[in-house]
C-alpha positions as CSV (number, residue, x, y, z in Angstrom):
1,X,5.2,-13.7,12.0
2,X,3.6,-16.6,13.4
3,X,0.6,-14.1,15.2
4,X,0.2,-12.8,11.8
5,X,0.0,-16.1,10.2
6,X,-2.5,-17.3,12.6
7,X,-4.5,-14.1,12.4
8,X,-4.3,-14.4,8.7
9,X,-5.8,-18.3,8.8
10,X,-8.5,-17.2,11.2
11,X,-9.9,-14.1,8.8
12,X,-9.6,-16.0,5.0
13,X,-12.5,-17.6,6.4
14,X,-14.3,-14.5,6.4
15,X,-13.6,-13.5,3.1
16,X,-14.6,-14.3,-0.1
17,X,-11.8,-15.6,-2.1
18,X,-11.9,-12.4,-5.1
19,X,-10.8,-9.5,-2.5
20,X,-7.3,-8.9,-3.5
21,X,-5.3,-7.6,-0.1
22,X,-2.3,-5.7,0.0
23,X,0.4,-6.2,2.7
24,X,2.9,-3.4,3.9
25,X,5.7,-4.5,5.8
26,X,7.3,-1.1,7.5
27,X,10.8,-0.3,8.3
28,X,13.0,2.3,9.3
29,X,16.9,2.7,8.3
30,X,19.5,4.4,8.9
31,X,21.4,3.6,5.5
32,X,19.4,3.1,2.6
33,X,22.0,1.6,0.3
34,X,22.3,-1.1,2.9
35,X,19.2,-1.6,2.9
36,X,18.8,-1.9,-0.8
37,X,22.1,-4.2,-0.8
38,X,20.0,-6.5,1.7
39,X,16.9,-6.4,-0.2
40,X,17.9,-7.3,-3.3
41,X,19.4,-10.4,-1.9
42,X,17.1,-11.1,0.1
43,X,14.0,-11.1,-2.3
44,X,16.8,-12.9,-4.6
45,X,17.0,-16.1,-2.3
46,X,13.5,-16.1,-1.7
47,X,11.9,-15.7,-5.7
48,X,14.5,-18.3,-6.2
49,X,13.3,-20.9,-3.5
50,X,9.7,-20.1,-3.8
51,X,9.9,-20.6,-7.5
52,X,8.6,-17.1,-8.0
53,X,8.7,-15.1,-11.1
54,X,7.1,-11.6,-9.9
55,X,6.8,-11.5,-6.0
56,X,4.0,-8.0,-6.4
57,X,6.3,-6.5,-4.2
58,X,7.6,-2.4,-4.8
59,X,9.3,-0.7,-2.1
60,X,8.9,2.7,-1.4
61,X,10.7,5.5,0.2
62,X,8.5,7.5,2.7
63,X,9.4,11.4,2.3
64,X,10.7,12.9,5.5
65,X,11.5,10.1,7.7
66,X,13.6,6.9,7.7
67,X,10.8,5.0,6.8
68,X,10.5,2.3,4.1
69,X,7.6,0.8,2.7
70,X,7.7,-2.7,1.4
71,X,4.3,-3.2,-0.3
72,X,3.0,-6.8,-1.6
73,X,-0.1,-7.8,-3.4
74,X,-2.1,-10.8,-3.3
75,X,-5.3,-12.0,-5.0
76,X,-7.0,-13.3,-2.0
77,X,-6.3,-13.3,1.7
78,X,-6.4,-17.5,1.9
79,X,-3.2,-16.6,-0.8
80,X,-1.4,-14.4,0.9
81,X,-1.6,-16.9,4.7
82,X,-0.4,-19.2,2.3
83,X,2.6,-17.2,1.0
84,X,3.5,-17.2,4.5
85,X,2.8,-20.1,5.4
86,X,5.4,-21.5,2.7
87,X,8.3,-18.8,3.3
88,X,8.3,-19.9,6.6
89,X,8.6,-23.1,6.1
90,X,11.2,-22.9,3.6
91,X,13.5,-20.2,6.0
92,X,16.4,-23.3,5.7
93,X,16.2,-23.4,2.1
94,X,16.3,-19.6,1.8
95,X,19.2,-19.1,4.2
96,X,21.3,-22.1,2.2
97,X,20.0,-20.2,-1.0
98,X,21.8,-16.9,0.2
99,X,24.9,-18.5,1.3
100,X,25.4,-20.1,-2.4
101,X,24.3,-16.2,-3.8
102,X,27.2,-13.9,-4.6
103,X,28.6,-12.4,-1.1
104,X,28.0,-8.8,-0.4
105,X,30.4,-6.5,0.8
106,X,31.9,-7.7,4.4
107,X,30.1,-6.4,6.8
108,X,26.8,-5.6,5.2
109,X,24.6,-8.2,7.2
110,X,25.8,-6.5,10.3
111,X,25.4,-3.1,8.9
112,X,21.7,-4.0,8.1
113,X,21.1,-5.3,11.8
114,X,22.4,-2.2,13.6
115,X,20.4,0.5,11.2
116,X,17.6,-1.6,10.6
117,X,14.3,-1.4,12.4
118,X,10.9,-3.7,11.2
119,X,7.7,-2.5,12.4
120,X,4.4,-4.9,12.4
121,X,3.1,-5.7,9.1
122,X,-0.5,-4.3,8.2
123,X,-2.6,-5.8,5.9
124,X,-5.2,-4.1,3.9
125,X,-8.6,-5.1,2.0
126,X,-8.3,-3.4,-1.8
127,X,-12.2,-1.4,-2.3
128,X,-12.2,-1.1,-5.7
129,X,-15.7,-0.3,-5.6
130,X,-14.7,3.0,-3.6
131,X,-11.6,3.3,-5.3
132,X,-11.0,5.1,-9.3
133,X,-8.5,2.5,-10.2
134,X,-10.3,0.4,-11.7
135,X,-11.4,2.7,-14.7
136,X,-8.1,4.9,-14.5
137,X,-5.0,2.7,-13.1
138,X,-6.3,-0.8,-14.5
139,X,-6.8,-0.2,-18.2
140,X,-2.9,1.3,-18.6
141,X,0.0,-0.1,-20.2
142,X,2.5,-1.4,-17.8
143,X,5.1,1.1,-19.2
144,X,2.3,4.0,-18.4
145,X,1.7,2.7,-14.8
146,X,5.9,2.0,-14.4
147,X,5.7,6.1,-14.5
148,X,3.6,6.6,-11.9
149,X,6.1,5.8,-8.7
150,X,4.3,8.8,-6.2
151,X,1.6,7.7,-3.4
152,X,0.0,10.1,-1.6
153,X,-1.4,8.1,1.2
154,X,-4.4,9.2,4.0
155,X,-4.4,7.2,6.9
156,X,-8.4,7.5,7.7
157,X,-9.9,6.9,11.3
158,X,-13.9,6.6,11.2
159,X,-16.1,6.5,14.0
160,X,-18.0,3.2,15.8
161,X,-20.8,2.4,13.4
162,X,-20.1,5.0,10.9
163,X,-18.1,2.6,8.2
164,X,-21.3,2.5,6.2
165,X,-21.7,6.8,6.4
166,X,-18.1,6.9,5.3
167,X,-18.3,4.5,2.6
168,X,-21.2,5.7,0.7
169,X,-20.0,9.1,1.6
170,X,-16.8,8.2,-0.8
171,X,-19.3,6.4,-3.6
172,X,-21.5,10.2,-3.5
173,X,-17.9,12.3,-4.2
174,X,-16.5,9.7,-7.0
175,X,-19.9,9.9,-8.5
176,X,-20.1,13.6,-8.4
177,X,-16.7,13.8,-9.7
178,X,-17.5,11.7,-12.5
179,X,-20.4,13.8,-13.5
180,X,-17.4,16.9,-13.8
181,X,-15.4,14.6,-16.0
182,X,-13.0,15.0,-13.4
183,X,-10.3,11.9,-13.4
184,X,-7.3,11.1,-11.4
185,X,-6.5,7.6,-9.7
186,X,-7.2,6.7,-6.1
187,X,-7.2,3.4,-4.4
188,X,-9.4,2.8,-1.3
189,X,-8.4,0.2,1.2
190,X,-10.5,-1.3,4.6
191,X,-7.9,-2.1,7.4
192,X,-7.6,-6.2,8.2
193,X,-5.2,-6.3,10.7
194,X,-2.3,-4.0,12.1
195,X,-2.6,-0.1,11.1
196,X,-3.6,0.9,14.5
197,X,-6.1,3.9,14.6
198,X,-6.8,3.9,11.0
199,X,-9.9,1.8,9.6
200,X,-9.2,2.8,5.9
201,X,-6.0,4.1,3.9
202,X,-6.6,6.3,1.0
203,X,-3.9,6.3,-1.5
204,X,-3.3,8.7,-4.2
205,X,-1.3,8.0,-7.5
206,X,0.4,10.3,-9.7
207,X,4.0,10.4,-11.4
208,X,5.4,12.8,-8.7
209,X,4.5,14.9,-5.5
210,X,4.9,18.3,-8.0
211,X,2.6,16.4,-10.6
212,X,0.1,15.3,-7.9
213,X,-0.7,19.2,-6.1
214,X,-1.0,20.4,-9.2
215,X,-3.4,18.0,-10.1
216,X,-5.4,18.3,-6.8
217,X,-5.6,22.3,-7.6
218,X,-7.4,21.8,-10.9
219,X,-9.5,19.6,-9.3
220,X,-10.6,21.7,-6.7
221,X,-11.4,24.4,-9.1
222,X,-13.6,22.3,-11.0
223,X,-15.4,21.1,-7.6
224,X,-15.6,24.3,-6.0
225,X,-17.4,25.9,-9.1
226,X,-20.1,23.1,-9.1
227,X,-23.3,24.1,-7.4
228,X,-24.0,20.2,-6.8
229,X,-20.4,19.7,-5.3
230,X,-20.5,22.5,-3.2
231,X,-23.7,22.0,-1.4
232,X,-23.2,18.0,-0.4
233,X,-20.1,19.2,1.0
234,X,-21.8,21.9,3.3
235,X,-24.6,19.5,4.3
236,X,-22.4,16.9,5.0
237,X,-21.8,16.6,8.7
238,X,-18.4,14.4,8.7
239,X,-16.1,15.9,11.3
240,X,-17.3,14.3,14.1
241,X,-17.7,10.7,12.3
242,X,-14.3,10.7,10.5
243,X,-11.3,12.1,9.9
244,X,-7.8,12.0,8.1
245,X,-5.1,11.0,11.4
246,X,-1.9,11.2,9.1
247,X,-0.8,12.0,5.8
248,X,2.8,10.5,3.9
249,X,4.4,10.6,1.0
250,X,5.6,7.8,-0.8
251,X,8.3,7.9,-3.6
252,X,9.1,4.3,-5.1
253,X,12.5,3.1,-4.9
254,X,12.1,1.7,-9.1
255,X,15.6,-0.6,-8.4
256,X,13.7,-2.3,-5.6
257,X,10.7,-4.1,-7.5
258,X,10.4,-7.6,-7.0
């Protein structure tokens, strides 16, 4: 925590203080419910001592594997050091907060520690300017966006010197889509630290994995039947500049928003 903290110090500087970042925190566990049980406390004691009403924070369940995903937004990453900065300082105040909380089932603390993994943290730059959200996500009631709990998430890896290929690469497909009236929401992120091997995440948003292929099938209709599409995708020469190095799924736990 403290590395990260110092890290995080060392790049607000760089950063102006409008580029909201997001922060996943990855685990793997052996017993979800456990997990949850420990969460909820958790997050409990800490809202409480950092006088926070909505922490950002949803957790999601990656499909497959024991994996879960605890995702937290920030407006600026001087804020999020900050956030740190303050939880950690406030660990005493937290641990007397969850002794004076209602006790869990005996043996649930060491239940957590023995199926409980944490992996490093990652923390990722939000693009909206390569991302749809903006126009699609953005402008949505909160009960419409509540309904959209799938991610489909690209972990991309792009070449030495090839970040500004890639990126106007992304702004030339959004724009052609655009022109097809073709619509769906995506979120493009730059890496900041952690996320080894991947310089950008990709993450797609729909209401369910079902929902999400077959949007991604009438999109690639509409793409493949456009002339325009069609040729900038044979003439572009990406293969050897970047590629996608893992793909998840992400279904959001809805009980475990914070």
């Amino acid at each position: 925590m403290k590395r990260l903290l110092f890290a995080m110090f060392a790049l607000s500087m760089l950063f102006s203080h409008g580029q909201s970042v997001m922060v996943v925190y990855e685990a793997e566990t052996k017993s979800v419910p456990t997990f949850e049980k420990v969460m909820h406390q958790w997050m409990g004691a800490v809202k409480t001592v950092m006088n926070m009403e909505d922490a950002r924070m949803r957790v999601f369940r990656e499909q497959g594997t024991r994996k879960m995903q605890m995702v937290q937004w920030f407006d600026s990453l001087s804020e999020m050091a900050k956030h740190i900065e303050d939880q950690d300082a406030n660990q005493d105040k937290i641990g007397q907060t969850l002794q004076s909380m209602d006790p869990m089932p005996d043996g649930t603390w060491e239940k957590f520690t023995e199926s409980t993994n944490f992996n490093e943290a990652a923390v990722w730059k939000y693009r909206p300017d390569l991302s749809t959200t903006p126009q699609t996500f953005s402008p949505l009631s909160q009960e419409e966006k509540d309904k959209i709990t799938y991610r489909r998430v690209q972990y991309m890896s792009v070449g030495v010197g090839q970040d500004d290929a890639f990126e106007n690469w992304r702004k030339k497909v959004n724009t052609l889509d655009k022109d097809l009236g073709i619509s769906f929401h995506m979120a493009v992120f730059e890496n900041v630290f952690g996320a080894r091997g991947s310089n950008y995440m990709i993450i797609l948003l729909d209401t369910s994995r079902f929902d999400y292929h077959k949007h991604w099938e009438e999109r690639m209709k509409k793409r493949q039947a456009n002339e325009a599409w069609t040729k900038f995708m044979e003439s572009a020469d990406n293969m050897s500049k970047w590629s996608v190095v893992r793909e998840a799924n992400w279904n959001q736990i809805v009980s475990l928003t914070f």
